[in-house]
C-alpha positions as CSV (number, residue, x, y, z in Angstrom):
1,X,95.9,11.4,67.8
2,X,94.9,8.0,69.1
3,X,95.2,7.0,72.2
4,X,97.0,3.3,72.4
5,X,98.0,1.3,76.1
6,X,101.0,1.9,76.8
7,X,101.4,-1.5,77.4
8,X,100.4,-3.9,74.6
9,X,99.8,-0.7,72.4
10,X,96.2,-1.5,71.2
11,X,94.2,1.0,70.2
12,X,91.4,2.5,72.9
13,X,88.9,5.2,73.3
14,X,89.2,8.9,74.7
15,X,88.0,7.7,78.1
16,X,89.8,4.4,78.6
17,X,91.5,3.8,81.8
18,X,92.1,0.2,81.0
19,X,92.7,-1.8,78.4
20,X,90.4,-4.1,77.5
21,X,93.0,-6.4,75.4
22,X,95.2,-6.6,77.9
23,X,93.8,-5.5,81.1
24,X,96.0,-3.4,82.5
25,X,95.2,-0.1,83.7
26,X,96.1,3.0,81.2
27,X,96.6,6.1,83.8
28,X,100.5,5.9,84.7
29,X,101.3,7.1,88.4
30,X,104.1,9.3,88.9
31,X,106.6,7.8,92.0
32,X,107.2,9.5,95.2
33,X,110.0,9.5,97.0
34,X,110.1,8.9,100.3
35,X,110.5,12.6,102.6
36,X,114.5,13.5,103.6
37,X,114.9,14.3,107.4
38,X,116.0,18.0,106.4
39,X,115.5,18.8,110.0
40,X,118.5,16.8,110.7
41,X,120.3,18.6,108.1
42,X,119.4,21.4,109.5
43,X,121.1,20.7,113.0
44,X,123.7,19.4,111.8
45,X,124.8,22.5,109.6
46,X,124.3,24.8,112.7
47,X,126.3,22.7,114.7
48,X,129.5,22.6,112.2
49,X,128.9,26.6,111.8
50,X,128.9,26.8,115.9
51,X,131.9,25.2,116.0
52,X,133.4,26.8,113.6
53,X,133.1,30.1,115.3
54,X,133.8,28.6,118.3
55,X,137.5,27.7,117.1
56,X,138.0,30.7,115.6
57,X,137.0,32.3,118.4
58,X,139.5,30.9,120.8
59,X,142.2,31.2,118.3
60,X,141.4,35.0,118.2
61,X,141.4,34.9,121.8
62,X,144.4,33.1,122.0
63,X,146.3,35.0,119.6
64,X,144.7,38.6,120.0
65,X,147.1,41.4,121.7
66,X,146.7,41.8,125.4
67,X,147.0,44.7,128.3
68,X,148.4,43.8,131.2
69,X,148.2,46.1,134.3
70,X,149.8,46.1,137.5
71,X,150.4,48.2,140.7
72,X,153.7,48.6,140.7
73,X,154.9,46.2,138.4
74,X,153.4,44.2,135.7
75,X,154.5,40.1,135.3
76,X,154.4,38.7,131.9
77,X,155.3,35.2,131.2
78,X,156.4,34.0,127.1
79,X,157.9,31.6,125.7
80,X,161.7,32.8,127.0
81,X,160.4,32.9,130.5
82,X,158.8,35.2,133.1
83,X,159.7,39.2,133.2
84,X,159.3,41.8,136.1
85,X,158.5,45.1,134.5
86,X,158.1,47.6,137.6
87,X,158.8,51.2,138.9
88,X,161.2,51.1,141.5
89,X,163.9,52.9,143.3
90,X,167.5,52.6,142.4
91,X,168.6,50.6,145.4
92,X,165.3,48.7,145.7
93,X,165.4,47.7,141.5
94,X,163.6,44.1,142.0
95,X,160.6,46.2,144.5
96,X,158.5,47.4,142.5
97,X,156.6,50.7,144.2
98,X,153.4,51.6,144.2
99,X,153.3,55.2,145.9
100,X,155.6,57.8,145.7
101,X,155.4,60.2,148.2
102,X,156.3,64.0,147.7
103,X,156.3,67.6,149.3
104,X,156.7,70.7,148.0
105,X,155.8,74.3,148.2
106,X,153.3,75.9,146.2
107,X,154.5,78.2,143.1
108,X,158.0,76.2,142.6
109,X,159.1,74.2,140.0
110,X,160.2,70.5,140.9
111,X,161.6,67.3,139.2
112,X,162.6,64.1,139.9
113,X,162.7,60.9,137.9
114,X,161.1,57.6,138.1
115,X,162.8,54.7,136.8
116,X,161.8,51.4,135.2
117,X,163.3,48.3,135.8
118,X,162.9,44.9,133.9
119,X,164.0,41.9,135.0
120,X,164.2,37.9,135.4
121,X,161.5,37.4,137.7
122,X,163.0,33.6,138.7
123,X,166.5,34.6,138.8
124,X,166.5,38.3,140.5
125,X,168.3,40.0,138.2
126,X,168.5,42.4,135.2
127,X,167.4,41.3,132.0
128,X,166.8,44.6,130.4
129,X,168.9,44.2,127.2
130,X,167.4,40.4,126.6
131,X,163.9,42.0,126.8
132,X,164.6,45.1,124.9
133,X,164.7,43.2,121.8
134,X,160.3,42.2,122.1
135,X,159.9,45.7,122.3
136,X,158.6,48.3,120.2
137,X,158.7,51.5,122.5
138,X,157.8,52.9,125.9
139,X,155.6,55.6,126.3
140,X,154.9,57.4,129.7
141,X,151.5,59.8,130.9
142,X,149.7,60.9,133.8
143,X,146.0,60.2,134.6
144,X,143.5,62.2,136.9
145,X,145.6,64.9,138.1
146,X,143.9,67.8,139.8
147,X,143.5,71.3,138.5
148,X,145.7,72.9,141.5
149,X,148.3,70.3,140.4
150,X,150.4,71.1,137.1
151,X,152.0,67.9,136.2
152,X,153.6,66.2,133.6
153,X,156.4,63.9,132.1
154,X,159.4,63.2,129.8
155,X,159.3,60.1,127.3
156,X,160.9,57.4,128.9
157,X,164.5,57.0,127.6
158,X,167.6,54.5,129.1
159,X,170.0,56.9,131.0
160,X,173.0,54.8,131.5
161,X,175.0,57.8,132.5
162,X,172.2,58.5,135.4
163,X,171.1,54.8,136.2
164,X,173.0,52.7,134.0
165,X,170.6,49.4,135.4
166,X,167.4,50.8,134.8
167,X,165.8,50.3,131.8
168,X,164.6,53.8,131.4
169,X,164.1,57.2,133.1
170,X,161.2,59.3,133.1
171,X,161.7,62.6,134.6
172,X,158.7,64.3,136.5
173,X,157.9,67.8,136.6
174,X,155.3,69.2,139.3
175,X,154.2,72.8,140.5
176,X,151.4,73.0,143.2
177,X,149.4,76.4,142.7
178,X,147.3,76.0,146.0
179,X,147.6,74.5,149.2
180,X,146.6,71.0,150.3
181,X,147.2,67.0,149.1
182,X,147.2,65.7,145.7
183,X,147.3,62.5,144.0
184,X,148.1,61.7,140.4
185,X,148.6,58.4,138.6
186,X,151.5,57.5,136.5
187,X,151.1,54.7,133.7
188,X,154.0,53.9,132.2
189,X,153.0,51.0,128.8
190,X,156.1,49.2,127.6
191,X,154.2,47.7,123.8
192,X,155.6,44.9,122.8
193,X,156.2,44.5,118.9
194,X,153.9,41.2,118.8
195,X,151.1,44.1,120.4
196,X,150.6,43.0,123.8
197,X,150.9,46.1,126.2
198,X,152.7,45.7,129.9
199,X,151.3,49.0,131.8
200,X,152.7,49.6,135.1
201,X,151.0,52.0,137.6
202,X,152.1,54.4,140.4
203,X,150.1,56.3,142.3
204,X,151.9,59.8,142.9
205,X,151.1,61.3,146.1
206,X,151.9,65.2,146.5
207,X,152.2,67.4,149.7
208,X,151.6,71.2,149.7
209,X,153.8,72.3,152.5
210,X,154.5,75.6,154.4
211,X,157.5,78.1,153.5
212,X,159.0,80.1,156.2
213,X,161.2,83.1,155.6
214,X,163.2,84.4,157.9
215,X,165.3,87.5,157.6
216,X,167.7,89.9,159.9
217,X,164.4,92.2,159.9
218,X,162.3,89.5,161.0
219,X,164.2,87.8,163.8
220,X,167.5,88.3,165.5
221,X,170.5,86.7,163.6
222,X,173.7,88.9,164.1
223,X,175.4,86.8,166.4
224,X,175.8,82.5,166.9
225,X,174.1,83.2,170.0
226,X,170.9,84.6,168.4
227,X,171.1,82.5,165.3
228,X,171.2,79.5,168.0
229,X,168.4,80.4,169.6
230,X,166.3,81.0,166.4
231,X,166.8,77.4,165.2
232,X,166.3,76.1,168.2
233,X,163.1,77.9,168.6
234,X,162.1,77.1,165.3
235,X,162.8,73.7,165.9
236,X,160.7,73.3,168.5
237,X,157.3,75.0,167.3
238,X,157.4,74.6,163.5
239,X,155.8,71.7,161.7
240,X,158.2,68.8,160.0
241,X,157.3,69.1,156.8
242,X,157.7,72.6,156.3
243,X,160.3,74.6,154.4
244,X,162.3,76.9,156.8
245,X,164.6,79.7,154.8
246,X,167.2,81.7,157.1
247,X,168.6,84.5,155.4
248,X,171.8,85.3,157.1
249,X,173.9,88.7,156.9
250,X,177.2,88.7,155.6
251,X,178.8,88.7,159.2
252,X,181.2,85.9,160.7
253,X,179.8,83.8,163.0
254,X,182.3,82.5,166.0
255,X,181.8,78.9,167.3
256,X,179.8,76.2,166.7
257,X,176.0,76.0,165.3
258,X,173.8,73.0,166.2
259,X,170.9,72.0,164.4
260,X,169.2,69.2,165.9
261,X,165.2,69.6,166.0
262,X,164.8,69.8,162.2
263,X,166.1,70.9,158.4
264,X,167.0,74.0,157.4
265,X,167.7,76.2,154.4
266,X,170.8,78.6,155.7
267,X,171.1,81.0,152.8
268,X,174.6,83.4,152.9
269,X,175.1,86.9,151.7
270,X,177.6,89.1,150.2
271,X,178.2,93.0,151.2
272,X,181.3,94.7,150.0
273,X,184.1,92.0,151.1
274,X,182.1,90.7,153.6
275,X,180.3,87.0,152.8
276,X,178.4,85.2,155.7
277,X,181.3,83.0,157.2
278,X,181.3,80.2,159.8
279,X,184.6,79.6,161.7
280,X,183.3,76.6,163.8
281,X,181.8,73.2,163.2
282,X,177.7,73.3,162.4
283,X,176.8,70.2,163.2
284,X,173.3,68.5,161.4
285,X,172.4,66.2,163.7
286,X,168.6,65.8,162.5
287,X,166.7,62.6,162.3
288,X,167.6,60.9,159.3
289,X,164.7,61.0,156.2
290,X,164.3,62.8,153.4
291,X,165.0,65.8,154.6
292,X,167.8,68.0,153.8
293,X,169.4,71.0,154.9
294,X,170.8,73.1,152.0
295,X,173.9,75.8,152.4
296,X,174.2,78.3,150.0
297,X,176.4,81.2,149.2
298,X,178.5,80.7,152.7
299,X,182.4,80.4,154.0
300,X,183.3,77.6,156.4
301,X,186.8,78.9,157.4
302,X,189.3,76.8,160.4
303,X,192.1,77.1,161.6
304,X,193.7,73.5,160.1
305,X,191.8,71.2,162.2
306,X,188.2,70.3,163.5
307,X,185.6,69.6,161.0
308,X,183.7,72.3,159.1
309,X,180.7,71.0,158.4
310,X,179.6,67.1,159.9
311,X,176.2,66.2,159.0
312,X,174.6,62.8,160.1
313,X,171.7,63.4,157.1
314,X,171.1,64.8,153.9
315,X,173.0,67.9,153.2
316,X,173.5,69.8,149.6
317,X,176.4,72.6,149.8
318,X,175.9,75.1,146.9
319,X,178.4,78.3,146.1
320,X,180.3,77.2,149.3
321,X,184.1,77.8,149.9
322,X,185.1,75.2,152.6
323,X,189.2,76.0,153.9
324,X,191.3,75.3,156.5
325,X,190.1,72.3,158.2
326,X,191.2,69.0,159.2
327,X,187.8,67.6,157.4
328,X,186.3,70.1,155.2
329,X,182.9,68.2,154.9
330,X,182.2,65.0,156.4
331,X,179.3,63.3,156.1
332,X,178.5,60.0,158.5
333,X,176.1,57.8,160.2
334,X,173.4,55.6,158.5
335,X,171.7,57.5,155.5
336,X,173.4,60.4,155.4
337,X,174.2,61.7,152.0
338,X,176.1,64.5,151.1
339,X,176.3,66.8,147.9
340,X,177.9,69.9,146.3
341,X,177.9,72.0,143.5
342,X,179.6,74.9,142.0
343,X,181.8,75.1,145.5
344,X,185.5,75.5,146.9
345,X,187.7,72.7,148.6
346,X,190.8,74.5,149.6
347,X,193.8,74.0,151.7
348,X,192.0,71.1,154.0
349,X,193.6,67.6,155.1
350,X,190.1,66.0,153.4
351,X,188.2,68.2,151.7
352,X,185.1,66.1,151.1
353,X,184.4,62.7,153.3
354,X,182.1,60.4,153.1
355,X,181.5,57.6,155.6
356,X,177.8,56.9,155.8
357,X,176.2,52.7,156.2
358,X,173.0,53.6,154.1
359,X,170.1,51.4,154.8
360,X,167.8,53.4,152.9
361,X,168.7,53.7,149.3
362,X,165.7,56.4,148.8
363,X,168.4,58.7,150.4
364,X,170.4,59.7,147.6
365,X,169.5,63.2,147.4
366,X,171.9,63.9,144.1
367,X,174.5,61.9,142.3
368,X,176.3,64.8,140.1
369,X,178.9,66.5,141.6
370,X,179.3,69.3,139.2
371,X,181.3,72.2,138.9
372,X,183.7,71.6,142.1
373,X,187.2,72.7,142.8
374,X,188.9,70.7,145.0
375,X,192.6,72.4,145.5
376,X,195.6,71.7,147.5
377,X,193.9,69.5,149.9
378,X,195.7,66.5,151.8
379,X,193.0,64.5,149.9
380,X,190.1,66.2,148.0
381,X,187.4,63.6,148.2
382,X,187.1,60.6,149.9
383,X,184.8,57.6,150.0
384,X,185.7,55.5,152.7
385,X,182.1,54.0,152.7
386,X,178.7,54.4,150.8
387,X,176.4,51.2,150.1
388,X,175.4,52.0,146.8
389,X,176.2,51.2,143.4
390,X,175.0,54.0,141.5
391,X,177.8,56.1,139.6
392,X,178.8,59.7,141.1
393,X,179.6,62.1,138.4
394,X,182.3,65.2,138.4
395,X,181.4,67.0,135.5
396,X,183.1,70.3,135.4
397,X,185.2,69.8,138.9
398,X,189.2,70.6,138.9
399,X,191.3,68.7,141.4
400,X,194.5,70.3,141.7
401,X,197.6,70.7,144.1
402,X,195.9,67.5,146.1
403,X,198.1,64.9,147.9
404,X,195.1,62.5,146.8
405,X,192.6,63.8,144.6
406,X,189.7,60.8,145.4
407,X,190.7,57.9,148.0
408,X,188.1,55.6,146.5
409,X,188.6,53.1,149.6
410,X,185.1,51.5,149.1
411,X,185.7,51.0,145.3
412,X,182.5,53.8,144.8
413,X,181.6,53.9,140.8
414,X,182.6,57.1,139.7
415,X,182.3,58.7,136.4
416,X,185.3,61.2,135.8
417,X,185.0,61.6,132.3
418,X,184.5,65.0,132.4
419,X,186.5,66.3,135.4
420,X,189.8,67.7,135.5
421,X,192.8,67.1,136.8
422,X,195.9,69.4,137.2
C-alpha cells in the first residue's frame, strides 16, 4: 500500500517524514491532555464519606435506646416533661431511698416489700397512670448478694389494695444462715416501649442479730414480781438489737407489767383451762423505732375500767382476747403503731384506740387487720388520730353487738370490703 501525506495526499516513499510537495511533516502526534488533580478528588470523597458517618453517627446516638441509673431514683426528661422514678417509703413517696436497713435472726424466714413510685418531678405529685402508658414492663433482681445471705424477689406488680399510690410492689424475701452484716443491691429497670431503660438502685443492708429464749426453766417468771424483775434485768444488760423471747406459763399475773428499757416478745401458754392472763395495765413505754414488742397467745382481763394494754411504740397483738376494760388497747404518742390479728375484743368501752401524731411514716409495722372479732364493745375500734394515708384492711374481722363498731374521727382510709358486720 502506498504511503500518501496526509495532507495534500501526494504520493511519498516508505521513509518519508515530510512531504516534499507540500512540506509538511507526515508523522501525526497523538494530543495529551493536560493531568486531572485526582488528589483533590481524592479528599474531597473522604471528606463527604466522613461526614456522612459522622451524621449518621449522631443520629444513631441521638436516637439509640439509653440506660439510665440512679441511686434511689432515676430522672428522665421526654417530650411530656420530667418523671421521678424512685424507691421510696409510703409516707416519704417523692424521697427516693437509697439504703434500707434491716435486722433479723439467723435461720428465719422474712419479707417486706419495696415500693416504686413515679411521679411529676416539677409538680410533686403522682403521675403513675400518665407514665404507665410509655412503658413496656418492670422487672426487679438482686445483685452481689453474699453466700450466707439467701435473698430474692417478687416481679414487680401495682398493689392498689396494699399501696394504692405506688406504682408497684416488690416483695422481699431474706433468710440469714450465719452471723454477721450483709449488703445486697436491688435494681429495679422500668423499660420503656421506645427501649430506653430507667434502673433505680438500693442498696439493702442486713443485720444478723442475737435471739434470746427465755423460759420458766431458765429464769424465774411465776409471779409479776419476778417477771418484773426479768425484763428489767434484761433491759438493762442485753444489746438493742437483739431478739428477746419470754415464754410465760399459763398463770395469771396480778398488777401492772412495765416494759421500759427495751422490746420484747411475751409469748402465752395454754394448760388445761388455764392461758397466761394479765389482769393489770402492761404498759410499753420503749423508745420509739422500729422496734416492736409482739403478744401472742395471752388474756388481758379488767374489771370494766383502766386500760389493758397502752403502748407508746410498735406493738402487734396475735391470738389475744382483750375484755373488760375501759380501753381494751390503746395505742398513743408520736410513732406508735398498733396491730392485731386473729384476736378477741369483748365487752370493753373501746376495744381498739388509736391516737398516735406519727412523724415517721417508716413506722407502720402492718396495715391488715385480719381475722378480728370485735364484740359488744362500747366502740370496737377507734381512730381518733393517725397521720397517714395508707388504707387499713379488716379482712375476715366480725363486729358485732358494738355501740360503735369504727369511730373513724380522723377520716382514716379503711378498706371493709371484706369484714363483717352483725
Amino acid at each position: 500500500m502506498d504511503k500518501r501525506c496526509p495532507h495534500c495526499g501526494a504520493s511519498l516513499r516508505e521513509d518519508a517524514s515530510f512531504c516534499p510537495h507540500c512540506a509538511k511533516s507526515v508523522n501525526l502526534r497523538q494530543m495529551q491532555k493536560p493531568p486531572v488533580a485526582r488528589r483533590r478528588h481524592i479528599v474531597r470523597a473522604v471528606l463527604g464519606l466522613l461526614a456522612a458517618a459522622a451524621l449518621a453517627l449522631g443520629l444513631w446516638l441521638h436516637f439509640r435506646p439509653r440506660v439510665y441509673d440512679g441511686l434511689g431514683e432515676v430522672l428522665y426528661t421526654d417530650r411530656d416533661g420530667t418523671w421521678q422514678v424512685c424507691i421510696a417509703w409510703a409516707d416519704t413517696p417523692f424521697t427516693g431511698s437509697a439504703d434500707r436497713y434491716t435486722n433479723g435472726q439467723t435461720n428465719y424466714d422474712y419479707r417486706y416489700p419495696s415500693l416504686l413510685y413515679i411521679n411529676d418531678a416539677a409538680r410533686k405529685t403522682h403521675a403513675g397512670e400518665e407514665f404507665l402508658q410509655k412503658v413496656d414492663r418492670v422487672t426487679a433482681e438482686f445483685v452481689q448478694p453474699d453466700e450466707a445471705l439467701h435473698i430474692s424477689c417478687t416481679v414487680p406488680k401495682p398493689r392498689p389494695d396494699y399501696v394504692p399510690d405506688a406504682n408497684s410492689v416488690t416483695f422481699v424475701d431474706f433468710n440469714i444462715s450465719a452471723a454477721g452484716e450483709y449488703t445486697a443491691e436491688l435494681v429495679i429497670t422500668v423499660h420503656l416501649k421506645n427501649g430506653d431503660r430507667l434502673r433505680v438502685h438500693q442498696n439493702q443492708h442486713f443485720s444478723c442479730v442475737n435471739v434470746y429464749d427465755y423460759t420458766p426453766e431458765d429464769a424465774p417468771m411465776e409471779t409479776l414480781e419476778e417477771l418484773q424483775a426479768l425484763v428489767d434485768e434484761l433491759g438493762r444488760t442485753l444489746e438493742p438489737d437483739a431478739v428477746v423471747n419470754l415464754h410465760l406459763p399459763p398463770v395469771t399475773y396480778e398488777g401492772e407489767l412495765v416494759l421500759s428499757y427495751r422490746d420484747f416478745n411475751l409469748c402465752g401458754s395454754s394448760e388445761d383451762e388455764e392461758r397466761t392472763t394479765f389482769t393489770g395495765t402492761i404498759w410499753m413505754e420503749i423508745p420509739t423505732g422500729r422496734n416492736i414488742c409482739t403478744f401472742e397467745h395471752i388474756n388481758f382481763t379488767g374489771g370494766g375500767s383502766g386500760v389493758g394494754v397502752s403502748a407508746a411504740g410498735c406493738i402487734h397483738l396475735i391470738d389475744c382476747a382483750v375484755t373488760g376494760w375501759e380501753i381494751g388497747v390503746l395505742v398513743s404518742e408520736a410513732n406508735a403503731w398498733g396491730w392485731a390479728a386473729d384476736c378477741r375484743f369483748e365487752d370493753n368501752g373501746v376495744g381498739f384506740l388509736v391516737n398516735s401524731s406519727r412523724k415517721d411514716g417508716n413506722n407502720i409495722s402492718n396495715i391488715h387487720y385480719s381475722g378480728n372479732t370485735f364484740a359488744n364493745n362500747g366502740a370496737g375500734v377507734v381512730f381518733q388520730r393517725t397521720d397517714t394515708d395508707l388504707t387499713l384492711s379488716f379482712e375476715g374481722c366480725r363486729f358485732t353487738g358494738n355501740g360503735i363498731d369504727i369511730d373513724n374521727r380522723c377520716n382514716q382510709p379503711l378498706d371493709l370490703s371484706e369484714a363483717v358486720f352483725e
